[in-house]
C-alpha positions, -999 to 999 in steps of 0.1 A, spaced: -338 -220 -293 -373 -218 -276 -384 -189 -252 -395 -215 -227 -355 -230 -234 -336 -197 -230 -362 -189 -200 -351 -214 -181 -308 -209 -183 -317 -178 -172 -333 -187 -144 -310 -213 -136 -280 -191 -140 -302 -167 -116 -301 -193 -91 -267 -204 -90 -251 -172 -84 -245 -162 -47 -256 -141 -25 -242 -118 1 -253 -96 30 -247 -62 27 -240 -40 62 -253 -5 61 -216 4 74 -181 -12 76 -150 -5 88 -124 23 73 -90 37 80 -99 75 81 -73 103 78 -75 127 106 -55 160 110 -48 159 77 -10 172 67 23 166 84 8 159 117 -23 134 103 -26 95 119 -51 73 109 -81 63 131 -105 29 121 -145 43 121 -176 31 107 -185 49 75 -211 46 52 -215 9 27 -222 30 -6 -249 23 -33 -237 20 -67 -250 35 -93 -269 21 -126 -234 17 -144 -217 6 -112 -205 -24 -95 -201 -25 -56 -174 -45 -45 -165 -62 -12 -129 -57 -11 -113 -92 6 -77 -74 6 -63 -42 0 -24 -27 -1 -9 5 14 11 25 -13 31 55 0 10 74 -26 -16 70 3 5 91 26 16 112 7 -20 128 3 -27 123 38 6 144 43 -8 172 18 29 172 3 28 165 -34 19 201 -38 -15 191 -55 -48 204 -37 -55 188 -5 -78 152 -8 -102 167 15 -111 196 -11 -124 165 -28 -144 152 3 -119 119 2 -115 107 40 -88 80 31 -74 76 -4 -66 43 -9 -64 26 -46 -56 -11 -53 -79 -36 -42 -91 -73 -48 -125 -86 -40 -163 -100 -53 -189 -79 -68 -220 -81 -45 -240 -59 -65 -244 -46 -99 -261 -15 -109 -299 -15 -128 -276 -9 -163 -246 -33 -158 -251 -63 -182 -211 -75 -180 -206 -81 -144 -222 -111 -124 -224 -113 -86 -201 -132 -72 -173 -127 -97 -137 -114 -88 -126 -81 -97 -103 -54 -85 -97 -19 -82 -70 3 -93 -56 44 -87 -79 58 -120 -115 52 -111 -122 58 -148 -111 72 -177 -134 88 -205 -121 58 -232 -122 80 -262 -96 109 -265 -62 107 -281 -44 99 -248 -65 65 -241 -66 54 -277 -28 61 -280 -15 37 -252 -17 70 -225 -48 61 -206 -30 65 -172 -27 104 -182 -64 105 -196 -78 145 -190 -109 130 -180 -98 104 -157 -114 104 -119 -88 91 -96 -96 66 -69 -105 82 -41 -121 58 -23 -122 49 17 -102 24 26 -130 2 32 -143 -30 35 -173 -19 4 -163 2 -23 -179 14 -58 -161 8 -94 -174 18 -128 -184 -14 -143 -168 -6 -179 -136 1 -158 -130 -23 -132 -104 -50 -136 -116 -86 -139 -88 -111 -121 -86 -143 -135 -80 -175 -113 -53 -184 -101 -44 -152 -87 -51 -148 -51 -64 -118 -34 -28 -111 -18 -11 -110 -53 -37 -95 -68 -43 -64 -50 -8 -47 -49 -11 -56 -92 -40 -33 -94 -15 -1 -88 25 -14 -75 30 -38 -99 6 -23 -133 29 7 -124 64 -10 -127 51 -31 -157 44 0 -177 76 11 -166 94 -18 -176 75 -23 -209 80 13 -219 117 13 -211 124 -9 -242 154 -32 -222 164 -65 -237 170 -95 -219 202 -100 -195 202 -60 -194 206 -48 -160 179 -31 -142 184 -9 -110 164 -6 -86 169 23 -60 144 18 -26 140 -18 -43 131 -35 -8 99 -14 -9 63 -23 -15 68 -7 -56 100 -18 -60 97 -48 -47 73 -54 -75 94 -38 -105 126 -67 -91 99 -96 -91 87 -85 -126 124 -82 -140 135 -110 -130 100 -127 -150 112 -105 -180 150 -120 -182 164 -89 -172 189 -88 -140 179 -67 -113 203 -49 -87 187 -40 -54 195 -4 -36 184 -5 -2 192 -14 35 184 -38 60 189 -79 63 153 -80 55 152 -64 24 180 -79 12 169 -112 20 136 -99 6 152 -89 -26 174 -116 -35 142 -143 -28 125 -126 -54 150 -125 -84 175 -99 -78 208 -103 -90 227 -85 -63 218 -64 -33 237 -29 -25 233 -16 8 236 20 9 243 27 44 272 -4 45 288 5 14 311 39 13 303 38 -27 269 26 -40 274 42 -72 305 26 -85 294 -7 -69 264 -8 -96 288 0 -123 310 -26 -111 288 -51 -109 270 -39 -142 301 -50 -168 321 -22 -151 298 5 -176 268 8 -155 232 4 -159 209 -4 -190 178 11 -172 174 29 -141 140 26 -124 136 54 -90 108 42 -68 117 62 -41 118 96 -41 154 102 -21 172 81 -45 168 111 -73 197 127 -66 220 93 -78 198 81 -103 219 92 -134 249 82 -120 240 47 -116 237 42 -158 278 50 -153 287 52 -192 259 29 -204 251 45 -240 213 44 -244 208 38 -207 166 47 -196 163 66 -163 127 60 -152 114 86 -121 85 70 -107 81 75 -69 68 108 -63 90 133 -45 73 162 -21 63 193 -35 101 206 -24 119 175 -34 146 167 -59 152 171 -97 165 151 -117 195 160 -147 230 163 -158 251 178 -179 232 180 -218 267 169 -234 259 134 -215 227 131 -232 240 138 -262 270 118 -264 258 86 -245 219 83 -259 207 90 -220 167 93 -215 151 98 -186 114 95 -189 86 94 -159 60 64 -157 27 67 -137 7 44 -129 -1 13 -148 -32 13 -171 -54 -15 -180 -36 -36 -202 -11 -34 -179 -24 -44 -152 -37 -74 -172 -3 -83 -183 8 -83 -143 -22 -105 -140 -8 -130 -161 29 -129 -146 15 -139 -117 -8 -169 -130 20 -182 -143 39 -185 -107 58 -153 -115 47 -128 -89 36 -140 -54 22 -125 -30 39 -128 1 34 -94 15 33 -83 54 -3 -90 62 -25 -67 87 -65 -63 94 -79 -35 92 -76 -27 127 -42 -26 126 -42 -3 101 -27 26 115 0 7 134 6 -1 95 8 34 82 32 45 109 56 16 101 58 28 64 58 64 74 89 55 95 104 39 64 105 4 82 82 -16 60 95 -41 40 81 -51 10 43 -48 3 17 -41 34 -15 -52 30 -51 -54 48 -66 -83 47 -104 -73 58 -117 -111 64 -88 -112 98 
């Protein structure tokens, strides 16, 4: 091929990508008062520059995880976010890149790509090359403002393929990665049954959708019409609701071949307390503790003759790493996950936070910044 030939596809690839206009500053959901007392408030903050390995992206939607108030709250225990200089921590995203940085050779303008809770990890230890990259040493976690511009490592950032729109595709980047690790590393066949305690909410929610696409029959612990509505739409095989029934616990069982479940999967952190209970006498039953509790929150264990005699794990699952998340990806191209989540702009954002902080959210919320 000539110079003059390969010349000229560049420049015509040069010409047919898009352009955008960059603001100096957009709109975020800022975190003031930080602790028990904090509320969110919607400023103007800063667009920032990417640097030469970096991609800046113009996030079209964004979900609210509880993880997001939780270090608003300062309750986890871990050091304030404001000790890092984070004003707002949220971390799953879908949007376009509308600028690369002088180095980045991978990424074009205009293509789609998302962001997720590890901002990077270092690629090369024993823990990324060993299927652990959520638990990398050297990871930098997302702390980024919940803005309408954000910056993502280009060797790092998630590519979503089409197909997937923005609403499905943000919530994947750190809800549903995290219940697909959790489900993948749990080892369950299909027709086993899969609990789900606090699985109306915006990470359960997820884990039911994706265990349904797996062959696996969920059973929903919650409350509320809506959820349980919400629930059976996407797959569950049966709905408890704890504050109707006088027993959750031996309904699961009951329901689950009167021996209980084959995996256990705790997505919010009050259900600890139960979570064994619900696997009844299931030999080689998987609790998986995934919501994080407060600092001063619950444990989770039982007698050792019960592991012993009936196989019982429990194992923890953070969040979802890359491969992962691309395997959520691909659930929901093929019509598996949708994403039909309670929809805000930006500017509703607090309102948004307090409904979840009241524990009155159902399903996913998400901001859509183009309302």
């Amino acid at each position: 091929m000539s110079y003059l030939f390969r010349s000229l596809i560049v420049e015509k690839e040069e010409k047919s990508l898009p352009t955008f206009d960059i603001p100096t500053e957009c709109k975020a959901g800022v975190v003031v008062n930080e602790g028990p007392q904090f509320h969110v408030e919607v400023q103007m903050v800063p667009v920032p520059e990417p640097g030469p390995d970096e991609l800046l992206i113009r996030l079209n939607v964004t979900g609210i995880c509880y993880s997001d108030l939780h270090f608003a709250m300062a309750d986890l225990g871990t050091p304030p976010m404001s000790t890092f200089g984070v004003r707002s921590p949220g971390h799953e995203g879908a949007g376009v890149v509308v600028k690369v940085g002088s180095n980045v050779t991978n990424w074009k303008i205009g293509e789609r790509a998302g962001m997720k809770p590890r901002w990077s990890v270092c690629g090369d230890c024993e823990l990324c090359l060993d299927d652990k990259e959520p638990y990398c040493r050297k990871a930098v976690l997302c702390g980024l403002h919940r803005a309408g511009y954000v910056t993502s490592p280009a060797h790092y950032t998630q590519r979503i393929p089409d197909g997937v729109d923005d609403y499905t595709a943000a919530p994947i980047m750190c809800s549903t990665g995290t219940m697909c690790r959790a489900l993948r590393q749990a080892g369950l066949k299909v027709n086993n049954w899969a609990v789900f305690p606090g699985g109306g909410g915006g990470v359960g929610i997820q884990g039911v959708q994706l265990a349904a696409a797996m062959g696996l029959r969920p059973i929903v612990i919650d409350t509320g019409l809506e959820r349980q509505k919400l629930a059976l739409a996407k797959g569950a095989a049966a709905f408890i609701d704890f504050k109707a029934s006088p027993d959750p616990v031996s309904d699961v069982i009951a329901i689950a071949d009167g021996i209980g479940a084959h995996g256990v999967f705790v997505t919010a952190g009050a259900s600890y307390p139960d979570s064994i209970s619900y696997a009844g006498t299931r030999v080689g039953a998987v609790v998986t503790c995934i919501g994080l509790p407060r600092k001063d929150g619950a444990t989770v264990g039982t007698d050792p003759k019960q592991y012993i005699t009936q196989g019982l794990t429990i194992r923890g699952s953070v969040v979802g790493g890359r491969s992962d998340i691309a395997m959520a990806l691909q659930y929901a191209a093929a019509g598996k996950i949708v994403g039909d989540h309670t929809i805000y702009s930006i500017d509703q954002l607090p309102e948004a936070v307090e409904k979840i902080r009241r524990g009155e959210a159902v399903g996913r919320g998400v901001v859509d910044f183009n309302l």
